[in-house]
C-alpha positions in Angstrom: -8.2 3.4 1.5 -4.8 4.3 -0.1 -3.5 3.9 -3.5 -1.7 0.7 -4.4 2.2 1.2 -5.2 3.6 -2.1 -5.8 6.3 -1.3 -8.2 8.6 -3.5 -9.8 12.4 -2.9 -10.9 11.4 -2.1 -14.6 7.9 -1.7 -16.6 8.7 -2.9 -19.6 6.7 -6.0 -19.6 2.7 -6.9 -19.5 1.3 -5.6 -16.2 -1.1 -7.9 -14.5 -2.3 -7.6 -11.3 -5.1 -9.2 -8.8 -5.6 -5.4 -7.9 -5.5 -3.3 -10.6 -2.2 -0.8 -10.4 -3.9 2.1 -9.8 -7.0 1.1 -7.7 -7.6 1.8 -4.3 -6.1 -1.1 -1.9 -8.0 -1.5 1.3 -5.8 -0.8 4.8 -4.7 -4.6 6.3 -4.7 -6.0 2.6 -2.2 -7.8 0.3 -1.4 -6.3 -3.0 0.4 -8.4 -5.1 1.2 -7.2 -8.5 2.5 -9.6 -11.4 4.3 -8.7 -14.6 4.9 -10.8 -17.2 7.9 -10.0 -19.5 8.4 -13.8 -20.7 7.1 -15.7 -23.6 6.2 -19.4 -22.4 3.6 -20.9 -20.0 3.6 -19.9 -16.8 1.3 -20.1 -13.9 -2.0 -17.6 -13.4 -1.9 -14.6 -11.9 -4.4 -16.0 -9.4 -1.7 -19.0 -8.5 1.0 -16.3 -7.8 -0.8 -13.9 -6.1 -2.5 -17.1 -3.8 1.4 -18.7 -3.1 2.9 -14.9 -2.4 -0.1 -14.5 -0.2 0.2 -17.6 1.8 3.7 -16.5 2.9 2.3 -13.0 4.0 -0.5 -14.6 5.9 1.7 -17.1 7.8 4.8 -16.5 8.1 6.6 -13.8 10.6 8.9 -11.0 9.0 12.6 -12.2 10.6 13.2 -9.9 13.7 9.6 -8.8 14.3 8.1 -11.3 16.9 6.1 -14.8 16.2 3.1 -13.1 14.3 3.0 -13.2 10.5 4.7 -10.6 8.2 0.9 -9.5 7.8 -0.8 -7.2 5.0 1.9 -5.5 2.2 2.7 -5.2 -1.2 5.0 -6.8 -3.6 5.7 -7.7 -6.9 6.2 -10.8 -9.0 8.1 -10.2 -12.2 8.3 -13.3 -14.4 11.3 -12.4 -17.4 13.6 -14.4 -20.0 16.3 -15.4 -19.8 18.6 -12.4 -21.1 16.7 -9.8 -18.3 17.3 -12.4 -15.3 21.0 -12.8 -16.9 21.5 -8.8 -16.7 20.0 -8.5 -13.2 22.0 -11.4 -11.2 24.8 -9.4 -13.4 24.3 -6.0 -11.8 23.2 -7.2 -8.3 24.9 -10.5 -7.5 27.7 -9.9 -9.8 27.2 -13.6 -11.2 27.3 -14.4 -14.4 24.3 -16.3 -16.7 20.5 -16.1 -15.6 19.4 -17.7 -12.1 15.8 -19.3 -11.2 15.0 -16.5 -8.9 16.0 -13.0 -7.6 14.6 -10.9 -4.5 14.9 -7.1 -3.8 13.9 -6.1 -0.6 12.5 -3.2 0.7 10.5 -3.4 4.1 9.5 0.1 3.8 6.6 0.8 6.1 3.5 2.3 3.6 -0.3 2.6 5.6 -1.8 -0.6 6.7 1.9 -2.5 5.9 4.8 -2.5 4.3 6.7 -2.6 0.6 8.4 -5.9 0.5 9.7 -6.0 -2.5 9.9 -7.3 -5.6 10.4 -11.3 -6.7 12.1 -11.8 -10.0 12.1 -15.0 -12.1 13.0 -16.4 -14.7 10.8 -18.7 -17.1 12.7 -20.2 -18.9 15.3 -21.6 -16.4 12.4 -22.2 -14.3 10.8 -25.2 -17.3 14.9 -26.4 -17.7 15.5 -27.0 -14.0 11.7 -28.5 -13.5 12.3 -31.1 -16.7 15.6 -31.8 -15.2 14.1 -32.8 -11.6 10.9 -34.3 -13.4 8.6 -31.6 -11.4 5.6 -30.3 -12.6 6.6 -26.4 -13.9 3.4 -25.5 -12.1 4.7 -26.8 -8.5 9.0 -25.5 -9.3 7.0 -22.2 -9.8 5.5 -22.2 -6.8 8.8 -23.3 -4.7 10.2 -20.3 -5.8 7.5 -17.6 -5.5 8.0 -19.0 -1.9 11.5 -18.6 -1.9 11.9 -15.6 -3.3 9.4 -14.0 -0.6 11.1 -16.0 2.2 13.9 -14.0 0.9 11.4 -10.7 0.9 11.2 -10.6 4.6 14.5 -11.6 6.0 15.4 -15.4 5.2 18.6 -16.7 4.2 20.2 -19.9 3.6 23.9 -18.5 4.0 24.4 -20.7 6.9 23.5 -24.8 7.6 20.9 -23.7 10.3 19.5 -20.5 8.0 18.8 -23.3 5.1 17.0 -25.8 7.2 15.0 -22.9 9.0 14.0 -21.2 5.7 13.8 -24.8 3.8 11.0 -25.6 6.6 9.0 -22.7 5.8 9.0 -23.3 2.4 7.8 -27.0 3.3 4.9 -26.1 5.3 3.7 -23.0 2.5 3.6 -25.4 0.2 2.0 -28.3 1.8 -0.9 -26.2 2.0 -1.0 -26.2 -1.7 -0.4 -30.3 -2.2 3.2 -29.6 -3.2 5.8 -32.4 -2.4 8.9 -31.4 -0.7 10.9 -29.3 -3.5 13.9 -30.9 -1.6 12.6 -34.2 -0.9 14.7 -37.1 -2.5 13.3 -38.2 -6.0 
């Protein structure tokens, strides 16, 4: 047993969490912590946790071999509008909030590793939803996906990095019953 230490960028919000911050985290197991620093629905903890997990449990780390990334910890940070905004600000150096932000770590802890952390933002997440005519429920999912795609190596800089990552993000969320978040409408 170790202690958990999924950590996100800033505490400032409602900590919830499948495992409880400061309980004991089995060796070989996900820890998946949520915060929620938004006002407005947004998916349950259990729905996170479950999409986050489904990347862990099948889909290999970039640049370590076929088998998937495998037991670690991360966090999900759900925020408005204005903390998304200053973020993408101080890290992308972009103006204006975006749907979702990833930090990276890949620091080795017992029995894993530290992904990192997955920030997004409600409110742009309901906008661009209404504006595809998606359920918020499935564009939430899409980019928990994404954002931990991101977690452990993926990029869409290139043609051939989109269609590789865009794949992955297909076959996660078939598993679920989610259409194709790139599928033509």
């Amino acid at each position: 047993m170790r202690p958990s230490r999924a950590n996100c960028l800033s505490k400032t919000g409602t900590v919830v969490s499948a495992d409880a911050a400061d309980v004991p985290v089995e060796d070989d197991q996900e820890l998946i912590e949520v915060q929620i620093a938004a006002a407005g629905p947004v998916p349950a903890v259990a729905d996170l946790t479950a999409w986050a997990a489904a990347v862990l449990e099948s889909v290999p780390a970039r640049g370590r071999g076929p088998a998937p990334a495998g037991p670690g910890e991360l966090c999900i940070r759900l925020v408005e509008a204005a903390e998304s905004a200053l973020l993408n600000a101080q890290y992308r150096h972009r103006d204006g909030p975006t749907n979702v932000l990833s930090f990276p770590a890949g620091v080795a802890v017992p029995g894993g590793r530290f992904w990192g952390d997955v920030v997004i933002c409600v409110p742009r997440v309901h906008q661009e939803a209404a504006a595809q005519g998606k359920a918020a429920a499935d564009h939430f999912a899409h980019l928990v996906v994404h954002g931990v795609l991101h977690l452990l190596g993926y990029d869409h800089e290139s043609a051939a990095e989109a269609d590789a990552m865009e794949s992955l993000e297909r076959g996660v969320l078939d598993r679920f019953g989610i259409a194709d978040p790139y599928g033509e409408e």
